[in-house]
N, C-alpha and C positions, 0 to 999 in steps of 0.2 A: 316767479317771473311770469309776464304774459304777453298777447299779442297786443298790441298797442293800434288803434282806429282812429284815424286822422278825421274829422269832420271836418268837409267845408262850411264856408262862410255861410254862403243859403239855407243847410240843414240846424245850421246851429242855433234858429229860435225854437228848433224843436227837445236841444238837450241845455233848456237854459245857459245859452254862451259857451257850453264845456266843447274844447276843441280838439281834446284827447280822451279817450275811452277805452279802459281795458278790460281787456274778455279774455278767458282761456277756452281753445276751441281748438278743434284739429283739423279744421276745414276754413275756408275762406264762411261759405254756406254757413256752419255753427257761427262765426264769429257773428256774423250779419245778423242772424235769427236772434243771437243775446242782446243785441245791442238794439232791436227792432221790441223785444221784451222788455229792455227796459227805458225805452224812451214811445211815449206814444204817438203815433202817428207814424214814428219812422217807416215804417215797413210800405207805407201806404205811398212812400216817396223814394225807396230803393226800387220796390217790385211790383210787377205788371201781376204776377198771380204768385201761388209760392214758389221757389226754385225757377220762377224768371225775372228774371233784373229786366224794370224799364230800361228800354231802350235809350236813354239820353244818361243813363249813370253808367260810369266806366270804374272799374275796381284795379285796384294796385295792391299787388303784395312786394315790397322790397324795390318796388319801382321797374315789376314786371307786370302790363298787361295779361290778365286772366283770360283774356280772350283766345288769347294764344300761350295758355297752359293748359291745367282742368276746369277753367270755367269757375263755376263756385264750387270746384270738388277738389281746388288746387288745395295741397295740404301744407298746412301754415304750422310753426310751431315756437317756443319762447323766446321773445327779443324781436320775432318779426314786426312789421309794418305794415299795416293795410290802409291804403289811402282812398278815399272817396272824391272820384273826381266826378261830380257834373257835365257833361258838354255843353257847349257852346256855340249855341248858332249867332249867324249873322250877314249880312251881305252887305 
């Protein structure tokens, strides 16, 4: 079994259409790194440098904000969910 990575819509011309991705990892941080490995460009549209997430991408594990756990050191493990959310401006 593994962690399962929700793509959104916007990242998904980068892993030709695929909207689910699975990686075994023990960190939010590994899941992201595998999935940034095997898709190119990703990494260039999660992260501002390594181990910092652009500011306008928001990570979900289980449909918990990273923010307010460990950040990308929250440790994930089989069956979970990590979801890729975008934000979203607008006025």
């Amino acid at each position: 079994m593994a962690v399962k990575i929700r793509i959104p819509t916007p990242l998904r011309q980068l892993t030709k259409g695929v909207d689910l991705v699975e990686v075994s990892a023990g960190n939010v941080e590994g899941a992201l790194q595998q999935l940034c490995a095997k898709y190119a460009g990703m990494d260039k549209r999660l992260f501002k440098q390594p181990g910092e997430l652009n500011r306008f991408v928001n990570i979900y594990v289980n449909d918990e904000d990273i923010r307010f756990l460990e950040n990308l050191r929250t440790p994930i493990q089989d069956g979970d969910d990590v979801s890729i959310v975008p934000a979203i401006a607008g006025g």
